[in-house]
N, C-alpha and C positions, 0 to 999 in steps of 0.2 A: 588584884586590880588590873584592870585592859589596860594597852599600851594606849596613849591617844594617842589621836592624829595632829599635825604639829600646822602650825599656819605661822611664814617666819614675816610674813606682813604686818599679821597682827602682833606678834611679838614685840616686835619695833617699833610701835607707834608710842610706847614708851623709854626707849632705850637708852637715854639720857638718864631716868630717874634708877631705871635698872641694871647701869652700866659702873654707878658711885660704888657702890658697896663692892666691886669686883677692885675698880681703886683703890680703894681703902685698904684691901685682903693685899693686893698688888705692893702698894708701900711698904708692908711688913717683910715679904720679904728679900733675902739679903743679896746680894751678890753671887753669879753664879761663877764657873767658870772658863775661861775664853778660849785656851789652850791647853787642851784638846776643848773643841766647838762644846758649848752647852747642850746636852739631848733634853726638850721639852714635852709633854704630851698633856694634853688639855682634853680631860674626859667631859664630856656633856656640853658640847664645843655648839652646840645650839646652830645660828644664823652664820659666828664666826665671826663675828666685832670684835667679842674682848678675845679671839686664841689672836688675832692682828693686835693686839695691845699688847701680847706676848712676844712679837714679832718683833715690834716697834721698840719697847724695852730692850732685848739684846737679840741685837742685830745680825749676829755671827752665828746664836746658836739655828738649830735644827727643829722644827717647831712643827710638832701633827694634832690638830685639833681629830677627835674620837666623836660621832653620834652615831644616833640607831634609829635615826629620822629619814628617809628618803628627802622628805622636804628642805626639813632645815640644812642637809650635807650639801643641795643641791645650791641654797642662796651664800652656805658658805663658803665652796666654790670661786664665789665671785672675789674672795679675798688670796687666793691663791697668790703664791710668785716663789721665785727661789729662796728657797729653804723653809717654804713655808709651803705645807700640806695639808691633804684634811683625808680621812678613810672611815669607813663604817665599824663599826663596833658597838655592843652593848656595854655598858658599866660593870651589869651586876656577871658575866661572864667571860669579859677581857683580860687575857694572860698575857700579862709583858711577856716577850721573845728577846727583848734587849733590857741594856741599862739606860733609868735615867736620872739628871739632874735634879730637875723639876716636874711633880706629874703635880697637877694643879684642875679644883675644879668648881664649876662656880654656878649654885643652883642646879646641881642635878643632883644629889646623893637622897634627896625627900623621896625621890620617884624610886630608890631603890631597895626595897625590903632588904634588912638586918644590915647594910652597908658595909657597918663597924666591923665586921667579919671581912670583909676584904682588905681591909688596912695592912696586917702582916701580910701577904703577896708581894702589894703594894708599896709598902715598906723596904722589904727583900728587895725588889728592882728597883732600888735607887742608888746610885754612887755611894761611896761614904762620903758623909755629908750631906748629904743632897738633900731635897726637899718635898716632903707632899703638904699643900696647901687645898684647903675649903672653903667655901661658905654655903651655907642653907639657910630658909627661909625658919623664922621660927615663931611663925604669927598663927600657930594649926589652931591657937584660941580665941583668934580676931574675929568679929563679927562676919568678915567679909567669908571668912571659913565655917564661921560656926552654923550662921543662917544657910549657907550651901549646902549643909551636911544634912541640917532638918528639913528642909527642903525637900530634900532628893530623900530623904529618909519616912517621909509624909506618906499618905494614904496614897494619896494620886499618882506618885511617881515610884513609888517603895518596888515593885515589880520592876521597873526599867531602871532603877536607877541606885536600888540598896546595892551597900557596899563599896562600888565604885570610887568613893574619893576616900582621901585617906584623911588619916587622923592623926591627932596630937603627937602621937606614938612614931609619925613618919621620921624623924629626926629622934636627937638624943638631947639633953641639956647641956650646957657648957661644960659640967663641971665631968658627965660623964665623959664626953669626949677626952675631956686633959684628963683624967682617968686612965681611957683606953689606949691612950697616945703615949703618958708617960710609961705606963705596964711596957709595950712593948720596946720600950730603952731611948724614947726621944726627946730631946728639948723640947717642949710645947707652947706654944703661947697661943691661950685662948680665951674668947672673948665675946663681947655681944656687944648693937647697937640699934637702936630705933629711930630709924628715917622719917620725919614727917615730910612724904610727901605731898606737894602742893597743884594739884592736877586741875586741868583747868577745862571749859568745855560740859557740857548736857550727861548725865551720868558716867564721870570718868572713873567708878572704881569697877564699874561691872567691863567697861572698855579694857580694864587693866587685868581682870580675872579672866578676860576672853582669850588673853595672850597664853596664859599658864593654868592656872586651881580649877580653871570651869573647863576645861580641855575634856574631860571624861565624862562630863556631860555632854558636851556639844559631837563629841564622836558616840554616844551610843544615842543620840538621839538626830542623827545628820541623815537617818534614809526617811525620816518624817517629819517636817520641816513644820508641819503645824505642831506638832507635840515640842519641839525645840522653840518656837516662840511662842508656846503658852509658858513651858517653864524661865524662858528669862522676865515675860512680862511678873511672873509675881516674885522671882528674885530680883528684877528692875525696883519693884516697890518697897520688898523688904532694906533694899541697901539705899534707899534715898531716905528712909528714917534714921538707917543707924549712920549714914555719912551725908548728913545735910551739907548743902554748899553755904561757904562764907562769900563775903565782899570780896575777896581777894583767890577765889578757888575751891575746891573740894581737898580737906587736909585725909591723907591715908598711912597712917600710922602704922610703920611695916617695921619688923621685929627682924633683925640678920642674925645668925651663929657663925662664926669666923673661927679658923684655927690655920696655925702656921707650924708643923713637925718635921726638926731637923734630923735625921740620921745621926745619928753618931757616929764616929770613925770607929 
């Protein structure tokens, strides 16, 4: 699967509805430590909202959001100040150099083939005690995925566009995770939840998949801009059958996998 290209504009024009679920991961977990300063690192640190939510939480520690976006490093940037960093990095190739507290990451591990195999590295550079936290998207069944997939897998587009997005298989189930978390010696707490999004506005789930899921279309179809607005107009139509708008909005029914693993001493 191609890297796409990142648009941290469009990202954000949901960021409220996409900011909860990092929340939620965020409350679980526990206390870090203040002396010696907490070491954070925030892989898949996107635009740089929630690694400043990191920031904001504890204040003392030392906090570097990690992407492999030129773009998105660039709007992250804008969140900089002392003790709070951002540096380039890939996920699926980043070797701690240090120890840390917390490496925490939120919506990026779909985008990275076999993941679950970097977890003992990851593990390994953490304090005793310490913490690696997740969440992934776990909707690879939802319509707004599924029609994407046949789509791009159709007569028309199957040349420009097979293979490209990924599939169910991009993630793991919960149970696997507390599987692979506990195997490696950790307290685990894992878990799931289904956000119904309440999105308002002229088709807001295809607005919502421009931010992220449509990204590998939109970069292998951006040097033919009529080939990219024939493929949204018919995934435009396939997604206003399966998410009609109510009285009160367009509901988007988004699936999270959350996991919080402690280190053991």
């Amino acid at each position: 699967m191609t890297t796409p290209d990142w648009d941290p504009r469009q990202y954000l024009r949901h960021a409220d509805h996409r900011t909860r679920p990092f929340h939620d991961l965020l409350a679980r977990i526990g206390d870090l430590p203040t002396v010696p300063a907490a070491r954070i690192a925030d892989l898949g640190c996107g635009a740089g909202n929630v690694t400043a939510l990191l920031a904001d939480r504890w204040p003392t520690a030392r906090v570097t959001g990690y992407d492999n976006s030129p773009q998105m490093l660039e709007r992250a940037r804008e969140h900089a100040r002392p003790l709070l960093d951002f540096a380039e990095a890939d996920a699926a190739t980043w070797t701690p150099t240090e120890t840390y507290d917390l490496i925490v990451s939120n919506a990026l591990l779909q985008w990275v083939p076999d993941h679950a195999d970097l977890f003992p590295a990851w593990l390994d550079a953490l304090t005793p005690g310490g913490t690696l936290a997740f969440q992934v998207p776990g909707n690879f069944d939802a319509p707004s995925h599924v029609l994407m997939r046949q789509l791009a897998e159709s007569p028309r587009w199957r040349s420009r566009l097979g293979g490209r997005l990924r599939h169910s298989d991009a993630v793991l189930t919960p149970t696997a995770y507390l599987d692979r978390l506990t195997a490696l010696g950790c307290a685990a707490d894992v878990w799931e939840a289904t956000y119904l999004h309440l999105l308002p506005g002229e088709d807001p789930v295809l607005d919502w998949v421009k931010g992220t899921g449509l990204r590998p279309v939109l970069t292998a179809l951006a040097s033919t801009p009529e080939a990219r607005d024939a493929f949204l107009a018919e995934y435009r139509a396939l997604l206003r059958t399966a998410y009609p708008p109510g009285p009160a909005g367009t509901v988007l029914p988004f699936r999270r996998i959350f996991a919080v693993a402690r280190r053991e001493h």
